[in-house]
N, C-alpha and C positions, 0 to 999 in steps of 0.2 A: 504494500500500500504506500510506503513510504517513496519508495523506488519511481510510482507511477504520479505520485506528488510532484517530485523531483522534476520530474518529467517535462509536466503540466507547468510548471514554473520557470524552467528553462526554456519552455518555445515560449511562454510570455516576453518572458525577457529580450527573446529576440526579436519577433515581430513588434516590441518598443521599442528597439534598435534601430526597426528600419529594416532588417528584411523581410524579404517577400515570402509569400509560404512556400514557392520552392526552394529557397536555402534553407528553411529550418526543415524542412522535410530531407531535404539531404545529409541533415546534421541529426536527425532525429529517426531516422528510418522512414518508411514507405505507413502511410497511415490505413488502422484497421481495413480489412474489407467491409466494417457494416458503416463508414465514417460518412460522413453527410456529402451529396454532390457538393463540387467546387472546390474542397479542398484538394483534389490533386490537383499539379498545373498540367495546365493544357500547352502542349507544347505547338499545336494551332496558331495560337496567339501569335502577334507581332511583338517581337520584342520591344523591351522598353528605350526611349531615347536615350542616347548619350549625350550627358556633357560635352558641350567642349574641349575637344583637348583629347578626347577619349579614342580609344582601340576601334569603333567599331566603324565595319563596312559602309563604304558611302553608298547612301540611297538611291543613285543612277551613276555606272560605269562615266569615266570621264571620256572627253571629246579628244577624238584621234585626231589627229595628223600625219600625212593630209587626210583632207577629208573624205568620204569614198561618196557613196553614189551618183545619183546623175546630176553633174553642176548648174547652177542656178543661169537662165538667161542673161546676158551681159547687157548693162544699162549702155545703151550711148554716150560718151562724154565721163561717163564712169571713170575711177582711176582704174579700175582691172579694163578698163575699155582702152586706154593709153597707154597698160601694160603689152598685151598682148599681140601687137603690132611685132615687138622685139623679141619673141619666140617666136614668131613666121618668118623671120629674116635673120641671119647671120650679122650680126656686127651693125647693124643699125642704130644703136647708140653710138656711135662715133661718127654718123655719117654728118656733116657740117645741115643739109638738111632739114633733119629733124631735132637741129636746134631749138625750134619754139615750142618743143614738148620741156625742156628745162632751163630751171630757174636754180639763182645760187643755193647753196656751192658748190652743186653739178653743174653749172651750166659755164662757172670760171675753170672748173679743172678743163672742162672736154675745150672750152674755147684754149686756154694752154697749150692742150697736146695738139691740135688743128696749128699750133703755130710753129710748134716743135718739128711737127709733121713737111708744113711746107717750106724749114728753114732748109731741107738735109738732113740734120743731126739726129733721126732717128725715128722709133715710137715710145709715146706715153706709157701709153695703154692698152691691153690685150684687146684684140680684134671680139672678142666674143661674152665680154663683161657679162652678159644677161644671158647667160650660161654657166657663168662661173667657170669660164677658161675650160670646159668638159670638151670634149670630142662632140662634134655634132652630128645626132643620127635623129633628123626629123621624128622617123618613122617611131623612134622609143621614145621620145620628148612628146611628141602631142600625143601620145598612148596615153601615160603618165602624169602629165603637164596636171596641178591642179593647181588652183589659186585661191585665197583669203582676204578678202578686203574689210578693212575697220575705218572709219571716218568718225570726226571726233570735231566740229566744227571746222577751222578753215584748214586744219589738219588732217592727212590721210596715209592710211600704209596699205599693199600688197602684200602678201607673204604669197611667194610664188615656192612651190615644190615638183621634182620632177624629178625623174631617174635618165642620166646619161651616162650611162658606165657604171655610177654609184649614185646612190640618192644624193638630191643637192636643194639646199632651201636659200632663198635668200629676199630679202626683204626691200621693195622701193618706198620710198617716202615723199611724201607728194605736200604742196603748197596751193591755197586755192587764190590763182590771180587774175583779176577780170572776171571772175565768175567761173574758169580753167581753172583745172586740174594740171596742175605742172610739177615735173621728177624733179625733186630738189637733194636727192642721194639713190645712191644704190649701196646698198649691202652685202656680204654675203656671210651667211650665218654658220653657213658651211667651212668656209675656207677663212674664215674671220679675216676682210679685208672690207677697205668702204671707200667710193668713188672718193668722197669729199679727203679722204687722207691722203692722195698721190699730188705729188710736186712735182710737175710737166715744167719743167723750169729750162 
């Protein structure tokens, strides 16, 4: 009697504590089979929230990169719409051309290397920046090719990803002037390098 006292006082103690009836059932054995519905846990149940800070599994799988299914329509005038020009073409970032797609500090560096270019004295720049200097095989690049655009007032980024050889991500950063969308950097997140840091001197 004393024993089943004991008992009776020690799962009090605990559900004052603060646990739930499956921890003291765990600390206390499996309860009678004639005990009253509820008192076993239903392991059905959702478990309970965690705190902050806490162990447990987040409530929806996180967002891949890249992203997979079928890509969203391309806005006109968009920045993924001013990106995408320069993975249909080889080196078209450097063509003096399609200058008025950028604005500083990409658009001093390439004017630079356009001057280094016509002194003689060499190249700046890799012919194929919006590749990430990769090998170019069309056919694996636009399999691949996927892109992320974020806009954030008159500020905007690309994150473009693609497999040429090796996967390669790299990031444009855009300025909004006149109402355009203009590359004001290019990135590469891959090869950690960035248009605005070359001295075409």
């Amino acid at each position: 009697m004393a024993g089943r006292a004991l008992l009776l006082l020690l799962a009090m103690c605990l559900l004052a504590a603060g646990l739930n009836g499956a921890a003291a059932q765990g600390l206390l054995g499996a309860p009678p089979a004639n005990a009253p519905a509820g008192t076993a846990p239903d392991d059905s149940s959702t478990p309970p929230a965690t705190a902050p800070g806490g162990a447990a599994e987040p409530a929806t799988p996180p967002v891949a990169w890249p992203p997979s299914g079928p890509a969203a329509p391309i806005q006109p005038g968009s920045p993924t719409a001013v990106v995408r020009p320069f993975y249909d073409q080889v080196g078209l970032e450097v063509d003096p051309a399609q200058r008025g797609h950028f604005v500083d500090p990409a658009k001093t560096v390439l004017d630079k290397s356009d001057a280094l270019r016509k002194s003689g004295q060499g190249e700046c720049l890799d012919p194929n920046m919006a590749l990430d200097n990769a090998d170019y095989d069309k056919a694996e690049i636009d399999k691949s090719l996927k892109t992320l655009e974020s806009i954030n007032g008159d500020q905007a980024k690309v994150i473009v990803a693609f497999v040429a050889g090796n996967p390669h991500r790299l990031e444009w950063k855009f300025k909004k002037v006149g109402g355009e969308w203009k590359i004001s950097d290019l990135l590469s997140v891959t090869g950690e390098w960035a248009l605005s840091q070359y001295q075409c001197e």
